[in-house]
Steps between C-alpha positions, in 0.01 A plus 500: 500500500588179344891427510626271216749249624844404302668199611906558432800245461813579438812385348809572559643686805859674382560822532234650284298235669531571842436865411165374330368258773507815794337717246256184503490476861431885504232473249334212682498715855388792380389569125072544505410474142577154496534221799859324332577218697863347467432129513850403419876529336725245315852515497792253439696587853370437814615739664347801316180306589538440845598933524171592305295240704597699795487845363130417419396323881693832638203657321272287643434312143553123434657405120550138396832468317674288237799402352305334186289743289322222417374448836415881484291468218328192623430679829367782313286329279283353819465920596117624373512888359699683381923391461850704408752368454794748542850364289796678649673148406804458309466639136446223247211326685265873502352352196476126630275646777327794308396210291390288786318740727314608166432131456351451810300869472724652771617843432849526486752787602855465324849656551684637191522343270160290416673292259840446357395437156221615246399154484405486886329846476273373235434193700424734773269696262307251417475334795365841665236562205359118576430522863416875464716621760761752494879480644728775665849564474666718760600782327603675800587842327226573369413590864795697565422840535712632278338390243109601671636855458667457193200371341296805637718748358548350127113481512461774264823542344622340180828233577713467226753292649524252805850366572488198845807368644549218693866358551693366771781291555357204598569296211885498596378438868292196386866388319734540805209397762315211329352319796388859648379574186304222350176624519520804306466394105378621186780807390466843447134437313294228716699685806533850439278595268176304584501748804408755249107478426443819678589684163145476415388731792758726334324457134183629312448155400487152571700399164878460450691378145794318583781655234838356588741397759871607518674197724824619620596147711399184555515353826780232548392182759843537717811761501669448176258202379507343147119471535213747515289537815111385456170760586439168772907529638604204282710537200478503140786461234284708213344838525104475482195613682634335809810651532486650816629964360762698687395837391230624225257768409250448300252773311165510464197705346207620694308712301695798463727448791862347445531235824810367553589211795855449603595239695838339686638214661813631480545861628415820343460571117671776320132621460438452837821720600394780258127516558596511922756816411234667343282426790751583784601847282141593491435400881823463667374179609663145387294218371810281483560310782895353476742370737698170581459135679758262559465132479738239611774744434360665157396848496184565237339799385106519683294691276103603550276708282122460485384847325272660227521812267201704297486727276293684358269781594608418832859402591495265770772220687390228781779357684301200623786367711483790730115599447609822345262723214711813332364727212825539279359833374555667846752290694253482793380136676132456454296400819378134484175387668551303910369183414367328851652154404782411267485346143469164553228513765251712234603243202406202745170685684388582090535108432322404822195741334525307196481228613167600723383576151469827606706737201785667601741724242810330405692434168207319268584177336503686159767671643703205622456329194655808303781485740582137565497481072739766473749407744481160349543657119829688678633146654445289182675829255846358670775411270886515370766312506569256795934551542482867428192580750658253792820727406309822579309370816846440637658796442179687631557311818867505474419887570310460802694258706826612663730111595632624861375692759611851374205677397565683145587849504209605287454858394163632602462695204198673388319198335592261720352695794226613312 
C-alpha cells in the first residue's frame, strides 16, 4: 500500500507545545495511515530546543532546530511533498503564519485562536480559497468525549436550549503574575470562548444568529489601572473591539435552539453559580471548581468552570473539566466512550490526514467561518462608559483579592458551592 508522506515543523515549544511535539514524536513512530516525519521546531529559548532535540534522538529521530522562524520556513521550503506547519506559537502571530504556510501551499495547523481580529480571518479566508488549501484550528473539545456521547444521545431529540461555560480566574492571575502570565491574551471571548466550537456537534445545524452580548466587566491592564487591558496584553484608554472583556455572555439563534456562551476572565458569573446549583442539585456533583492561591503575600480567589447544559427532549450537563456526562432528568452519570489517545493527539493525527489529502472529519471551514464571525460580532458589540466600567472592574476584583495572608472566611453557601 502506498503511504503518503507529511513533512511537519513546528513552532513554538511552551507548554501546549511540548505536549504537541511528543504527540508528534508519537505520531511519527507509530501512526500507519500516514509516514509524518518531524523535520524540525522553532522556538525563541534555547533551551526548550536543546530538551526537544534530545527527546527526539532518545527516539532514535534527528530534528533540525531554530531560533528564527524564518530560517524554519526557508528550510522548509527546500523539503519536496507534502508540509505542516503546526502553530502552537504565541497568539497574535497564528494568523502571520496561517497566512504564510498558506502562501507557500503548506497546510497549516493553528492553536486557538486563528486570528485576533475579523480583519485577519478574512485575510486568512482568502488567502485559503487562492491556494485551495484548507487550515485547522485545534479545537481540542470537540474530541472530548463528553461531547462524542453527548452528540449521540441528542441525535434524535429536539434541543431547545444550550447554555456553555467557560470561566476561570486567570484574568486576576495574569494581573498579579504578569511575567508568568504574558502569554495568555485575548479575554474571556478570544480566550474562553473560542474553545467553544464543539456546540455544533451539539446542534441540528451548522447556522448560528448572533443576538446580543451582556458585558458585565472589562478587563483592566494592572490592579487598580486608569487604563483598559488590550485582546494582545497592551492597553487601551477607550472601550472598542480591542478591549480585552472580563466576563460576558452572549446569545445566539440556531434554528430553533436558544445557544448561549458565557465566558470569564475573572471568576464565576452569577449565571455560572446558578446554572452549577442546578447541576450539583440534580447530580450531587459540583461543576464549580473554587479555592485560594497566595501571591507575594495576597490571598485570591482560584476559580474553574468549563461546563455545558441542554435542554430539551433530553436534559443533559457535561462537566468537561472532569470528563463527566449526567442526564438531569434522572440524576445518574452517563457512561462516556475510552478513547485510546487523548484530545490533542486525535485533533493533530486528523490534521496530519489532511494534510496527506486524505479526508478526515473535523469542524468544516463553513463552520469556522460561522464561529470566528460571531465571536468577532460579540468582541466588537463592547461599549459604556470608560470611569464607570474601570470603577466596576475594580470592585469585581476588589472582591476576589484578600491584602494579607489571611484567607477570607467565605461562606460555602449553596451557590457558591454549587
Amino acid at each position: 500500500m502506498n503511504v503518503e508522506t507529511v513533512k511537519v515543523y513546528q513552532i513554538g515549544l511552551g507548554d501546549f507545545g511540548r505536549n504537541g511535539f511528543e504527540k508528534l514524536i508519537e505520531l511519527q513512530r507509530y501512526f500507519g495511515k500516514v509516514d509524518v516525519q518531524l523535520k524540525g521546531v522553532c522556538d525563541t529559548d534555547f533551551e526548550r530546543l536543546e530538551k526537544a532535540e534530545k527527546f527526539a534522538e532518545a527516539h532514535e529521530f534527528f530534528i533540525e532546530t531554530f531560533q528564527d522562524v524564518e530560517e524554519m520556513y526557508e528550510a522548509a521550503e527546500q523539503e519536496r511533498g507534502k508540509i505542516m506547519i503546526y502553530d502552537s506559537g504565541p497568539s497574535e502571530t497564528h494568523s502571520r503564519h496561517i497566512h504564510r504556510s498558506l502562501q507557500n501551499g503548506f497546510f497549516p495547523l493553528a492553536e486557538k485562536p486563528p486570528s485576533m481580529s475579523r480583519e485577519e480571518h478574512l485575510s486568512e479566508k482568502e488567502m485559503s480559497r487562492e491556494q485551495e488549501i484548507m487550515y485547522m484550528v485545534d479545537f481540542i473539545e470537540r474530541e472530548s468525549p463528553v461531547v462524542k456521547k453527548a452528540q449521540e444521545l441528542l441525535e434524535e431529540e429536539e434541543v431547545e436550549r444550550l447554555d456553555i461555560f467557560r470561566q476561570s480566574s486567570i484574568g486576576l492571575q495574569k494581573l498579579m503574575q504578569p511575567v508568568k502570565r504574558a502569554g495568555v491574551k485575548g479575554g474571556a471571548v478570544l480566550d474562553k470562548m473560542i474553545h467553544e466550537a464543539y456546540l455544533f456537534d451539539l446542534l441540528s445545524t451548522e447556522e448560528i444568529e448572533f443576538q446580543s452580548a451582556g458585558i458585565e466587566s472589562f478587563m483592566p491592564k494592572t490592579l487598580g489601572a486608569e487604563k483598559f487591558m488590550s485582546i494582545r496584553g497592551g492597553y487601551t484608554e477607550n472601550i472598542g473591539k480591542n478591549t480585552a472583556l472580563g466576563d460576558v455572555k452572549a446569545l445566539f439563534k440556531s434554528g430553533d435552539t436558544d445557544v448561549t456562551l458565557h465566558g470569564s476572565w475573572l471568576g464565576f458569573s452569577e449565571d455560572a453559580r446558578k446554572a452549577g446549583k442546578k447541576v450539583r442539585d440534580a447530580t450531587e456533583h459540583s461543576v464549580l471548581e473554587s479555592g485560594y492561591q497566595t501571591v507575594e503575600g495576597k490571598a485570591f480567589l482560584d476559580e474553574e468552570c468549563r461546563f455545558f447544559t441542554v435542554q430539551g427532549t433530553r436534559s443533559l450537563a457535561g462537566d468537561m473539566l472532569n470528563r463527566k456526562l449526567f442526564d438531569l432528568d434522572t440524576g445518574e452519570e452517563v457512561d462516556t466512550p475510552d478513547l485510546i489517545h487523548d484530545q490533542l493527539h486525535r485533533v493533530i493525527e486528523k490534521a496530519v490526514l489532511n494534510a496527506a489529502g486524505k479526508r478526515s472529519d473535523g469542524i468544516g471551514q463553513h463552520e469556522v467561518d460561522e464561529f470566528m464571525d460571531s465571536l468577532f460580532m460579540v468582541q466588537e458589540s463592547a461599549s459604556g462608559d470608560e470611569f464607570d466600567e474601570l470603577e466596576k472592574s475594580r470592585e469585581r476584583l476588589k472582591e476576589m483579592v484578600v491584602e494579607d495572608r489571611k484567607i477570607l472566611e467565605r461562606e460555602e453557601s449553596d451557590t457558591i458551592a454549587g
